[in-house]
N, C-alpha and C positions, 0 to 999 in steps of 0.2 A: 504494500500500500504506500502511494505517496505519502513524504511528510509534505505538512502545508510550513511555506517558508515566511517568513516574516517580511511585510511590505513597506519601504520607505515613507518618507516621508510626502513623494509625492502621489504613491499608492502603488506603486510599479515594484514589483521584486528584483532584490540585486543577491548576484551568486554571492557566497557566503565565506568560500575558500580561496585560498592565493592558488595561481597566480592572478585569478580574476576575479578575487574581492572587491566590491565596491561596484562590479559592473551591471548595467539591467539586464537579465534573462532575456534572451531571444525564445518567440514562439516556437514550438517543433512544428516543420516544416510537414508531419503527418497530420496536423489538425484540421478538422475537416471545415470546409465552410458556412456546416448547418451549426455547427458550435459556434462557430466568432457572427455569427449573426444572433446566435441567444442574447452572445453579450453586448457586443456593437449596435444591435437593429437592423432592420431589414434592407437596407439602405445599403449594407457591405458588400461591395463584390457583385453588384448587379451586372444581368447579364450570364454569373458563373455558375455552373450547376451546385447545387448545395452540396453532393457528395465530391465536387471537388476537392484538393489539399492544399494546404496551405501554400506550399511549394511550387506547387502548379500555377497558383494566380500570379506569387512572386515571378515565376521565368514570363510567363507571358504579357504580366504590364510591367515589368522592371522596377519595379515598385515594393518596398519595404512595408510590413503590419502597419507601422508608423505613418506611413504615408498615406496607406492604404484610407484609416482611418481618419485623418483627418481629409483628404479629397471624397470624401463622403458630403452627400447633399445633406444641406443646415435641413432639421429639423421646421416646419412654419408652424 
């Protein structure tokens, strides 16, 4: 079972151990799209099939989670 890791300050989890203490955890590129739309909204990844992966939207819009998320349409 996953442990759940303790989230910064700005809510984002950072690895815990050297040599990459300090840094925010990358999403695993297996997580499907029907999950980051639980969390994100429906609004993520339009266009991508839900059973897609992570990794998959990455190669094909060149585009980082980060990115991903914020070039999401504003909410009205």
């Amino acid at each position: 079972m996953a442990t759940k890791l303790p989230r910064g300050l700005d809510g984002r989890t950072r690895d815990q151990d050297p040599p990459k203490a300090g840094e925010i955890r990358q999403k695993r590129g297996d997580t499907l799209v029907s999950t980051l739309r639980r969390e994100y909204g429906d609004g993520f990844a339009v266009g991508i099939r839900s059973d897609a992966k992570l990794e998959t939207v990455r190669e094909r819009t060149g585009k980082s989670l980060h990115q991903l998320v914020r070039d999401m349409p504003k909410k009205k």
